[in-house]
KOLDOGU-148996 format. One record per residue (C-alpha): x, y, z. Coordinates in steps of 0.001 Angstrom, whole numbers, padded with zeros to 6 digits, always signed. Each point is the difference from the previous one (the first is absolute). Layout:
% KOLDOGU-148996
XYZ;...
This chain:
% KOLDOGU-148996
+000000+000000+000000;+001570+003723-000896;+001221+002287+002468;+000146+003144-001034;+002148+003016+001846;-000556+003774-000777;+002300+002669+001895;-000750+004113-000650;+003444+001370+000832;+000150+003419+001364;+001717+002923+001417;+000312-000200+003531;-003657-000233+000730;-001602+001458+003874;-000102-002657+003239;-003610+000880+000155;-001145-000159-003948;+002184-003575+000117;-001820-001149+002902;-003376+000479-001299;+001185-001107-003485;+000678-002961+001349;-003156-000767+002071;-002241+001581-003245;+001389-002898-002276;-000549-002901+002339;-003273+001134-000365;-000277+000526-003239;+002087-002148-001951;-002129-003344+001742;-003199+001490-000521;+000518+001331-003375;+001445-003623-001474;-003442-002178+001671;-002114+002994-001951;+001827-000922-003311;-000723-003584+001069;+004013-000809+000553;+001013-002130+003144;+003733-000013+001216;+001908-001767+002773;+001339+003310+001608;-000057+003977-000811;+003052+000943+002166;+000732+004007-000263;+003418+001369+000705;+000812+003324+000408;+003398+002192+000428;+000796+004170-000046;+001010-001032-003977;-002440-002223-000916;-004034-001811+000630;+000124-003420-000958;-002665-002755-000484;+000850-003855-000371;-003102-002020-000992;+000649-003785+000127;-002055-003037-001883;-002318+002151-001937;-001627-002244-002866;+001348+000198-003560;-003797+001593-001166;-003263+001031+001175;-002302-003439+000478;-003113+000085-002909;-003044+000838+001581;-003548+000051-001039;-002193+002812-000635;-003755+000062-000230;-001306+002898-001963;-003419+001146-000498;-001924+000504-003612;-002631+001438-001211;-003640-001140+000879;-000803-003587-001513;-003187+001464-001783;+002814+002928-001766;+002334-002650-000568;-001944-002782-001718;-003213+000038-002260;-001690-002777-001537;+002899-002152+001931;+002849+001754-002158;+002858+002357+001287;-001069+003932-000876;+002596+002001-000785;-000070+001122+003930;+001172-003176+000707;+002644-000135-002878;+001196+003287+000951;+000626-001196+003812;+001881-003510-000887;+002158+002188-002031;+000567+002225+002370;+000704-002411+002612;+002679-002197-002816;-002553-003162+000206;-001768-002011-002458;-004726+000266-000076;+000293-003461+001567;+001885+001039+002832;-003000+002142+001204;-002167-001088+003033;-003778+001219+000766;-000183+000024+003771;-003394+001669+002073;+000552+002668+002246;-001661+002153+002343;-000919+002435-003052;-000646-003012-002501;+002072-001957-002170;+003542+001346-001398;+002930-001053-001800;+003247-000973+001772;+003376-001217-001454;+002468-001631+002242;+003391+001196-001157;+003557-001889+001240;+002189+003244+000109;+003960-001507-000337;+002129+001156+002608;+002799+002694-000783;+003665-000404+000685;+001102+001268+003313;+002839+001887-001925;-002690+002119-001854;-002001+000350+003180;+003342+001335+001995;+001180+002112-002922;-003488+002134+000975;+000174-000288+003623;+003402+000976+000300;-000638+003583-000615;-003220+000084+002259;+001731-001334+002946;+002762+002730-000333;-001863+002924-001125;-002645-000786+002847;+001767+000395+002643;-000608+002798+002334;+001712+002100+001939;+000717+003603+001579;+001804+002574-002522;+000186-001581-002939;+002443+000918-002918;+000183+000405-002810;+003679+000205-002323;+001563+000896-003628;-002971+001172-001983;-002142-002717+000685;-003199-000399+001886;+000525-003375+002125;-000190+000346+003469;+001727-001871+002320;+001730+000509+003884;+003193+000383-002363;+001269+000138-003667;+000091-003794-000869;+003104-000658-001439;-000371-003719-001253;-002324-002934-000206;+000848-003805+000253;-002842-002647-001102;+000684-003353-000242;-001917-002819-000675;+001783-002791+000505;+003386+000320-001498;-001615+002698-002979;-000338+003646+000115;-003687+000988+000041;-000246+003058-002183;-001260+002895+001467;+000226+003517-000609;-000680+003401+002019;-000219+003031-001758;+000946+002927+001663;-000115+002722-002313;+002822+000083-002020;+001702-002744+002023;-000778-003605-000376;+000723-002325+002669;+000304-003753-001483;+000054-003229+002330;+003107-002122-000129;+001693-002616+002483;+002576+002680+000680;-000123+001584+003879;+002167+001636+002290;+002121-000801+003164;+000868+002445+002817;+000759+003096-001076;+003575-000324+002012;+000161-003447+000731;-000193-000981-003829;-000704+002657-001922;-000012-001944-002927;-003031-001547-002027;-001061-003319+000587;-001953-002661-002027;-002916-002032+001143;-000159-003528-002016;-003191-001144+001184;-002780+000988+002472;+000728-001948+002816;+003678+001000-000065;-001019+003805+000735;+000086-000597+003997;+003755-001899-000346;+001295+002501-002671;-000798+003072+002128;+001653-001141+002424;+003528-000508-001526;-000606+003590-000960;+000225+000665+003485;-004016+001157+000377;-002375-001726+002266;-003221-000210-001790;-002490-001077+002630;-001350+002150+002266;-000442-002449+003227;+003546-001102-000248;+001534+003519-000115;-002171+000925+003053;+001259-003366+001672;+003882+000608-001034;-000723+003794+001882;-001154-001125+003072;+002974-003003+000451;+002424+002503-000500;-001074+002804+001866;-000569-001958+003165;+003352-002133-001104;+002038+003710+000343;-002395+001084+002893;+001671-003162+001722;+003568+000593-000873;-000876+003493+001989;-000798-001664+003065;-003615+001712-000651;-003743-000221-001282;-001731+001124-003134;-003033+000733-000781;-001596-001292-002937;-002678+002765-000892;-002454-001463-002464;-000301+003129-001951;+004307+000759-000332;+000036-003815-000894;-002581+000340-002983;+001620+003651-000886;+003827-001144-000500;-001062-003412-001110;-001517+001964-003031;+003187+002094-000284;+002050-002675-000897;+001217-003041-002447;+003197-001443+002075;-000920+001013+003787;+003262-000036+002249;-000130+001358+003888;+002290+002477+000704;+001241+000939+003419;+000355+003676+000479;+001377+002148+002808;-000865+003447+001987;+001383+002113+002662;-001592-000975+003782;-000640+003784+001152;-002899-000662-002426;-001653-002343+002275;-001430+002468+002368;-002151+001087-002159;-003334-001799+000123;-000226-003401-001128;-002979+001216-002429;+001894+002378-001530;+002959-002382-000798;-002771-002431-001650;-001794+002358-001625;+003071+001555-002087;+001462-004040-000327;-003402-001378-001035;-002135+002403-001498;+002923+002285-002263;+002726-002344-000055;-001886-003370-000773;+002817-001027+002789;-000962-003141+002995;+001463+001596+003144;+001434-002536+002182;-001493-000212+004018;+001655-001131+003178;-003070-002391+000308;-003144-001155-001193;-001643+002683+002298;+001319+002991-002319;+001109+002237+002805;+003570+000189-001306;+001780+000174-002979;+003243-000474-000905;+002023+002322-002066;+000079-002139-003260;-002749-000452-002624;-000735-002815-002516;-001055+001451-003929;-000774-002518-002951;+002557+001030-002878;-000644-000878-003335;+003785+000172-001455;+003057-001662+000563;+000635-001886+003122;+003567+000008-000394;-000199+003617+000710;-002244-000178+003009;+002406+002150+001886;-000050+003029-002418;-003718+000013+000226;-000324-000431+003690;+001976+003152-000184;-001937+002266-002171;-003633-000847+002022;+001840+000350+003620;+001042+003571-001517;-003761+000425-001524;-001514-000756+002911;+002551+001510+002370;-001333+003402-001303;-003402-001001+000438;+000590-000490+003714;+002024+002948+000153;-002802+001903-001294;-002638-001708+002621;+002259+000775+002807;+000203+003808-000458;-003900-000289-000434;-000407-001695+003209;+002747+002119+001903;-002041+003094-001448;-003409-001021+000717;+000648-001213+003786;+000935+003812+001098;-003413+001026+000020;-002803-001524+001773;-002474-002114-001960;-002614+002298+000543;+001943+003088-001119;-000807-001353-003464;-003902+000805-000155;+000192+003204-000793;+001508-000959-003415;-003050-002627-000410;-001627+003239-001012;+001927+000365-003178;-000606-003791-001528;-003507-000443-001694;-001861-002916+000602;-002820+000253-002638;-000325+003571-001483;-003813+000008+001342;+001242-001089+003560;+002572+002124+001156;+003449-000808+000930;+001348-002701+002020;-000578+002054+003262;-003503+000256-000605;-000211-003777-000110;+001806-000362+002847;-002857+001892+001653;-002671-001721-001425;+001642-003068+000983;+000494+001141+003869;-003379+000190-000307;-001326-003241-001116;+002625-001611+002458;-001866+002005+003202;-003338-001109-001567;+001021-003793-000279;+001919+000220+003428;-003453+001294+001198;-002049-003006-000993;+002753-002285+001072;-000133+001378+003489;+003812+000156+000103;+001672+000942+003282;+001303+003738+000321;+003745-001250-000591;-001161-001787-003023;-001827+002995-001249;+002678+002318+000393;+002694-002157-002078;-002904-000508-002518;-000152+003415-000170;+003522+001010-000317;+000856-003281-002374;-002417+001653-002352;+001339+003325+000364;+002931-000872-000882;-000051-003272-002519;+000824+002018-002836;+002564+001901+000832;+002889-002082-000832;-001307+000749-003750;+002290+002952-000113;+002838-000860+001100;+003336-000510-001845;+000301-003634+000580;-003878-000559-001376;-000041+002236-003032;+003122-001867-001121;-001352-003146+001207;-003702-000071-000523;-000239-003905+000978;+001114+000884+003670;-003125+002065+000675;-001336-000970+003497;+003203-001921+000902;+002051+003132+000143;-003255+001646+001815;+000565-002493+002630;+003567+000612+000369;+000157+003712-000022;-003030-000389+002399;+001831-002146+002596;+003084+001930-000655;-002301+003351+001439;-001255-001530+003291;-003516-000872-001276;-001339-002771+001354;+000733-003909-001322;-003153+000048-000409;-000519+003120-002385;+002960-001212-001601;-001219-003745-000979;-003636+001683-001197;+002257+002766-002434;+001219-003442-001964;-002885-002260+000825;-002816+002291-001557;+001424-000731-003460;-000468-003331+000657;-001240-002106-002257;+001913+001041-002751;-000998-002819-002374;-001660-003061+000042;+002450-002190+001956;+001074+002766+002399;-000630-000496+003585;-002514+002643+001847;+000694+001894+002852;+000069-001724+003412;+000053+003497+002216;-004249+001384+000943;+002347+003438-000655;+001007-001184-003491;-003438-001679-000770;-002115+003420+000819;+002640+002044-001915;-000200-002342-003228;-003581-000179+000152;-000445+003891+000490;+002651+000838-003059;-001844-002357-002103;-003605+000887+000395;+000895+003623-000339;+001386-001177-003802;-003273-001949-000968;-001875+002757+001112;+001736+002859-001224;+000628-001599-003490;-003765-001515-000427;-000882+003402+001104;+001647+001538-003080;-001898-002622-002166;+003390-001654-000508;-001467-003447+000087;+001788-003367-001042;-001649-001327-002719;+001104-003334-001701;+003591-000374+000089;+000533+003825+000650;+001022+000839+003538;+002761+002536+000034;-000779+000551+003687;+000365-003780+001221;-003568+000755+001610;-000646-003643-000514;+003118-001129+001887;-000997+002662+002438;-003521-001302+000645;+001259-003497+000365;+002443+001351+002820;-002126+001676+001942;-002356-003933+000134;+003312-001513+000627;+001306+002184+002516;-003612+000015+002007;-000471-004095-000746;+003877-001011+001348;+000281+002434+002958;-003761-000602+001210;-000570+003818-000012;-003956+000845+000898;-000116+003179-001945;-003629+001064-002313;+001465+000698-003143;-003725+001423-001249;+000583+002577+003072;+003297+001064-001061;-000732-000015-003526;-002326+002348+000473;+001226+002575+002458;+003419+000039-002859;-002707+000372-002675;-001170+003238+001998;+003112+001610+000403;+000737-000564-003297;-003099+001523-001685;+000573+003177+002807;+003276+000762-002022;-001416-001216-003577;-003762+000343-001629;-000707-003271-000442;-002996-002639+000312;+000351-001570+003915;-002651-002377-000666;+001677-001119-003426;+003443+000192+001280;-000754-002283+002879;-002550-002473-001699;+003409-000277-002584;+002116-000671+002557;-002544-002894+001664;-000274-001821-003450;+003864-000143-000311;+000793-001013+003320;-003060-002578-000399;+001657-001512-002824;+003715-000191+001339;-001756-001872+003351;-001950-002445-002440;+003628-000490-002378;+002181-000898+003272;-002651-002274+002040;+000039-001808-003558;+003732-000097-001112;+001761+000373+003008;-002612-001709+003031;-001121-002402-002839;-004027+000404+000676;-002402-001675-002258;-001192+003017-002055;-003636-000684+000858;+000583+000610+003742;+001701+002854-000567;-003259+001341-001934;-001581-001322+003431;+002170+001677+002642;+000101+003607-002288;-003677-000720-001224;-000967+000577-003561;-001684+003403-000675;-000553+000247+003844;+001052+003326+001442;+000074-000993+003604;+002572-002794-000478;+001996+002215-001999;+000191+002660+002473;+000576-002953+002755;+002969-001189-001563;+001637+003649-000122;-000976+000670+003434;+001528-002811+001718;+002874-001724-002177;+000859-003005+002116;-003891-000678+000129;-000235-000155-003486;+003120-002344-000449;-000960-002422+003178;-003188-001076-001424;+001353-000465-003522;+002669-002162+001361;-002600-001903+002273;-002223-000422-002762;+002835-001927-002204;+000688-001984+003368;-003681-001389+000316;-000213-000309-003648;+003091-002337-000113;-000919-001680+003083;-004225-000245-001237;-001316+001876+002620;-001391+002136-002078;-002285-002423-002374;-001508-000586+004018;-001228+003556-000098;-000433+001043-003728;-003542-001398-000897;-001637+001177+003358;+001134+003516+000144;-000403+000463-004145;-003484-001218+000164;-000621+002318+002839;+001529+002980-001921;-001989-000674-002924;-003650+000516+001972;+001103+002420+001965;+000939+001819-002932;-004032+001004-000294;+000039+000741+003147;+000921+003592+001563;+002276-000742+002734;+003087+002333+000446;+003225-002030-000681;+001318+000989+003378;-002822-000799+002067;+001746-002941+002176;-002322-000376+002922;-003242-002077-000461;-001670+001323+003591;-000440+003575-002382;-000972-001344-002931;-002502-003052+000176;-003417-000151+001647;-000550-003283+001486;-003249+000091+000792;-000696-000394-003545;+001537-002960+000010;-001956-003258-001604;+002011-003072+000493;+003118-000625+002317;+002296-000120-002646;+000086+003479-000158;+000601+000367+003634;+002419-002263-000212;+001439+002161-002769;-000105+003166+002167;+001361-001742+002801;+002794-001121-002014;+001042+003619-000984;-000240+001259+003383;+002528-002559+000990;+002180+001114-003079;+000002+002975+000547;+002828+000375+002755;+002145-001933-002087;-000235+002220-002755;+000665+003215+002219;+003142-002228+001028;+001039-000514-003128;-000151+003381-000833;+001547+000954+002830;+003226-001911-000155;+000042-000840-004142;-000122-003772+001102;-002832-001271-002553;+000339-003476+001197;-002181+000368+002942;-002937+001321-002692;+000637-002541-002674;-000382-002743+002764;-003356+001689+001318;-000945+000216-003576;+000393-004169-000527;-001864-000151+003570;-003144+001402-001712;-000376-000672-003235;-001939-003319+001160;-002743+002246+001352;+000380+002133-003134;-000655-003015-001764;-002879-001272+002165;-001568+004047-000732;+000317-001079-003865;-000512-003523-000544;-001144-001607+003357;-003043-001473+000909;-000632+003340+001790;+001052+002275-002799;-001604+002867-000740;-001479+002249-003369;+003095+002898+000236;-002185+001971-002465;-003545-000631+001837;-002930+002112-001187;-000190+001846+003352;+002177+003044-000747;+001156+000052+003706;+000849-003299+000671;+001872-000392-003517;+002144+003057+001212;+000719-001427+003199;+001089-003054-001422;+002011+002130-002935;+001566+001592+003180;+001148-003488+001412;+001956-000841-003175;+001336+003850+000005;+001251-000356+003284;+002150-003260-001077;+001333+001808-003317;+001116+002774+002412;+001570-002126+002227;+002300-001954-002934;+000086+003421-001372;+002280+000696+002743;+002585-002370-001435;-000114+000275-003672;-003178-000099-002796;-000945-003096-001039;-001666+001294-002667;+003767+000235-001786;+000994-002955+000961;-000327-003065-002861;-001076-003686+001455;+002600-002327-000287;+003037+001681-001868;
């Protein structure tokens, strides 16, 4: 069976464009073969800075024949008197058959011609000669180029083209303007290594071949070859190194013929902050600093970067980054020297000279807003006086490290250097910790803060975003969300949900809503009805991707097109995830199928009925004296002896004690319904149907209190 090989060689292309390359064509390539009805043993992409590479093993030599059925004319068009009409002569000609190979088959709109045609398979090398440009030309990819006079676009100007199909040169041609770019078997090695050209004699050689050219085509052995020999040197240092997953993908990408080199800097450098020496190794110098320990309190002064030239002259490059990244340090130490002879919070005034949205102010007017929120959530939270005042000055002062030296040069250290500068000042720890902790998370795998200072801070800076943003109408929509007010949202649910934090989100929403439209002449009503219906949604996407909840009981515990369990669940957070969770539990566990058909049928009824949904106590709401068999006392009975464990329940958000009470009386629900005592719900006496209506309201109410079972599907 044919292999066939094709390689787009490149200028030096970006880590990031490579690394999606890469991932696009596993993707592709597979799926666009089975739709051109073309099975191989393996796609296996490669991918270097020079060149994207895909090797596709035990394709077969041509398409298999397949059958087609294709539909005619009507019968009564196609024939008359028994004999073809030139309707059907025109269609067999059409369709390259002979009269007889027609077939009159009944339909659901009467009888029609069909022909069943054997379509031949086409060679796989005239199926790859079109693909071949597809699967280039459709990649995609930030900044495109374009070269010479031509209107390809690629990452960067392709420079050459190998296809091979077996041992033979597919030919294929890109035009690029005046510029023609021809496939051969003709590729290159490393551009130092072996500069010169090197030729490929079959597919399956391209792997082997590469390699004596000194490049490493696959992208999992690269990675692997990295990460031996950094923590290889890291070991000859008597030290640690971090692997970061992000470096390791970046320099990976940056080279063909990875080496570890051991470099060297001065130790007057280590007292700056360990952030700051990562930051400028990691994050500008694509550098893996090297630790005392696993812990990362320590470095040593030595760093570990991937070249891509000449091991034999390791030394001269160790040289050249030490001296690159010797300045660097230099340049953070006079920045942190500077900034530490002023006070952290000497640096607000200058907050009033940085924007932060042209409609908003400046950064000291967020700050304010911010102090704000924090005093409002530390309010609700019912912190302690202590804990209020370092709320209050964390907030104060959790932007300030924005200007300073070390932070404009640095923008990754925002909130670390905060914390420093902070300490450095005499604020309290726990100021300090909240200064770094508000930021936190900063993307999906980040950690959140573990400080009730950093959690109010973080909560405050982000709610004063969503609502000063939706309040300009700048509203994410699709893919669009320059703001990160989706990431936001989700933060704020996180934050609360982790750290157990009782706030009413509906309560602050609104009292930021009003000091917003007191500065700006906007809708309230609209801006905070937004605001519900966003939040709403980001609850719904986590309880479903991230606390894996059946979908249908999250329609139960926010209620579909019910406006009290929507304003519920943004009043009281924890509530709203608690009974989702407990719902999944009983679900898995079948609890629930004990509970569903009693309290659904009882919605349903009491649906006519008029019974407010949060009447809970039967004493106010039934007449027994109207009464007509004892299976409606029983009933009432029943719910007065729920009722404290619903009041419980709510109490202490422990739904267990109502689902059991719920089992205990769905017998006597059932006797109300189907017994030998059961009863007419809708009886022709208006009063007694109402009282009866009032029965079944009373046990809706009562499950209402965990979730509605309206939402919820039978047996998932």
């Amino acid at each position: 069976m044919p292999h066939f090989l094709l390689e787009v060689g490149t200028e030096e292309l970006p880590a990031s464009f490579l690394s999606s390359a890469v991932a696009q064509w596993k993707s592709l390539i597979p799926k666009s073969l089975a739709e051109n009805n073309l099975n191989s043993d393996a796609v296996e992409v490669y991918g270097t800075p020079r060149r994207l590479a895909v090797l596709i093993k035990g394709l077969p030599s041509k398409q298999a024949d397949r059958e087609e059925e294709v539909k005619g004319p009507p019968a009564q068009a196609a024939f008359k008197d028994g004999k073809p009409t030139p309707a059907a002569q025109g269609f067999a000609k059409k369709q390259g058959v002979e009269l007889d190979a027609l077939q009159v088959r009944a339909t659901d709109k009467g009888d029609f011609v069909f022909v069943q045609k054997v379509i031949p398979g086409r060679s796989v090398a005239e199926i790859l000669t079109e693909l071949v440009p597809q699967w280039i030309l459709s990649l995609e990819g930030k900044r495109l180029m374009r070269w010479g006079d031509g209107d390809l676009r690629f990452s960067r100007p392709i420079r050459w083209l190998v296809t091979l199909l077996d041992d033979a040169v597919l030919p294929i041609e890109l035009v690029n303007g005046s510029e023609t770019i021809k496939s051969d078997r003709i590729s290159q090695g490393h551009r130092v290594l072996h500069p010169q050209p090197v030729t490929i004699p079959q597919a399956t050689d391209y792997v082997a071949v590469l390699r004596l050219a000194s490049v490493v085509v696959n992208v999992e052995e690269r990675a692997n070859i990295i990460t031996q020999e950094v923590k290889e040197s890291a070991q000859k240092l008597n030290g640690y190194a971090e692997i970061y997953p992000d470096l390791l993908e970046e320099v990976t990408n940056l080279v063909e013929w990875p080496s570890a080199v051991i470099g060297e800097f001065e130790s007057e450098f280590l007292n700056l902050p360990v952030e700051v020496i990562t930051t400028v190794m990691v994050h500008h110098q694509r550098y893996f600093p090297v630790f005392k320990a696993s812990n990362h309190q320590q470095l040593l002064p030595f760093f570990i970067t991937i070249s891509n030239g000449d091991p034999a002259k390791a030394d001269i490059i160790a040289v050249g980054n030490a001296r690159v990244i010797r300045a660097r340090l230099a340049d953070g130490k006079f920045f942190y020297d500077a900034d530490l002879k002023n006070p952290l919070d000497s640096f607000l005034p200058q907050l009033a000279k940085v924007t932060f949205q042209e409609d908003l102010g400046s950064l000291l007017d967020k700050v304010g807003r911010v102090s704000k929120i924090a005093t409002q959530i530390a309010q609700q939270l019912q912190l302690s006086e202590e804990e209020s005042h370092n709320v209050h000055r964390a907030a104060l002062l959790c932007k300030a490290d924005l200007v300073s030296q070390m932070v404009y040069e640095f923008p990754e250290l925002q909130g670390i250097m905060g914390q420093k500068y902070a300490l450095a000042s005499g604020e309290p720890e726990a100021v300090a910790t909240a200064i770094f902790e508000h930021y936190l998370p900063r993307g999906a795998d980040d950690i959140l803060p573990q400080t009730i200072t950093g959690q109010v801070v973080g909560l405050a800076d982000r709610l004063d975003t969503l609502v000063s943003i939706f309040g300009l109408g700048m509203i994410p929509t699709g893919s669009s969300d320059p703001f990160a007010l989706r990431r936001a949202a989700n933060a704020v649910i996180n934050i609360t949900w982790a750290a157990d934090l009782a706030i009413n989100l509906q309560q602050l929403l609104e009292q930021i809503a009003t000091d917003f439209v007191a500065e700006h002449d906007k809708n309230q009503t609209e801006l905070v009805n937004t605001l519900q219906e966003f939040f709403l949604q980001r609850i719904r996407t986590l309880l479903q991707e991230e606390k894996q909840i059946d979908y249908d009981l999250v329609n139960a515990v926010l209620g579909e097109n019910d406006p009290e369990y929507a304003e519920r669940a943004l009043q009281d957070l924890l509530d709203v995830r608690d009974r989702a969770l407990f719902l999944q539990q009983i679900r898995n566990d079948g609890t629930l199928d004990k509970i569903y058909e009693t309290v659904n049928r009882s919605a349903r009824l009491a649906a006519q009925g008029d019974l407010d949904t949060k009447q809970l106590d039967p004493t106010t709401a039934v007449s027994p004296e109207l009464f007509q068999k004892p299976s409606e006392a029983a009933f009432y009975h029943a719910l007065v002896d729920l009722l404290p464990h619903t009041q419980a329940a709510q109490r202490s958000r422990n739904y267990q004690q109502l689902v059991a009470a719920l089992e205990k009386i769905a017998p006597t629900v059932s006797n109300f319904f189907d017994g030998p005592e059961s009863v007419l719900v809708i009886d022709p006496d208006p009063q007694i149907k109402r009282n009866r209506l009032h029965l079944l309201g009373l046990l809706r109410n009562h499950a209402r209190v965990l979730a509605d079972f309206g939402a919820v599907v039978k047996n998932l």
